[in-house]
C-alpha positions, 0 to 999 in steps of 0.5 A, spaced: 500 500 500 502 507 497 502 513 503 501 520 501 505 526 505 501 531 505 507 535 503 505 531 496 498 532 495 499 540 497 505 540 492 501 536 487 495 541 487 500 547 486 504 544 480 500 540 476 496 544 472 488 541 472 487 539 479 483 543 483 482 538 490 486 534 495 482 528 493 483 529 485 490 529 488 489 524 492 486 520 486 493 521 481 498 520 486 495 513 488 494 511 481 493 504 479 500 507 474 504 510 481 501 504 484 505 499 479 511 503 478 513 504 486 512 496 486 516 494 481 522 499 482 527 496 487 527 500 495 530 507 495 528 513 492 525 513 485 521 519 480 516 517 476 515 522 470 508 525 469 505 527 462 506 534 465 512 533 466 513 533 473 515 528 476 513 524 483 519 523 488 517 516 491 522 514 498 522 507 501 513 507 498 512 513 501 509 519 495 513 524 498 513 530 493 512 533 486 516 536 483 516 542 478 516 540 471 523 544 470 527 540 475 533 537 473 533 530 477 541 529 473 543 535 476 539 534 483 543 527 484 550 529 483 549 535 486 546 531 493 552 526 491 558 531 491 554 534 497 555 527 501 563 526 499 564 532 501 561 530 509 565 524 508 571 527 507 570 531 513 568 525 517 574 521 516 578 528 516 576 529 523 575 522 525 584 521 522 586 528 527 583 524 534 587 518 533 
């Protein structure tokens, strides 16, 4: 079974054109097409691409946001990924310095 944030149903109805109610919202995010989609894709962080453009950012099974249609996911990830070596290298910097 899929959960909806309410952060997801908000950002549905605020960036995909057409839909004017929480439960239209509602109804698109747990759709039978996100439903397959979220159940064939392994656990973790999946998008699922819209007709409108917008993806839906599904975590561990849980809707959780949508995303505007411009977003760029490539650059969202390497940026996310340049961010997390950055904490690394911190982490065993500092970790190194106190033995």
């Amino acid at each position: 079974m899929i959960r909806v944030t309410a952060h997801a149903i908000a950002r549905a109805m605020e960036r995909i054109p057409g839909l004017k109610s929480e439960a239209q919202a509602l109804a698109l995010l747990k759709s039978a097409a996100v439903t397959a989609a979220v159940d064939f894709a392994p656990r973790g962080s999946i998008y699922i691409r819209l007709a409108s453009g917008n993806r839906i950012a599904v975590e561990d099974g849980n809707v959780v946001t949508v995303l505007p249609s411009h977003m760029n996911i490539r650059k969202l990830s390497s940026e996310a990924h340049r961010y997390r070596q950055r904490v690394r290298a911190e982490i065993i910097a500092n970790w190194s310095k106190r033995g």
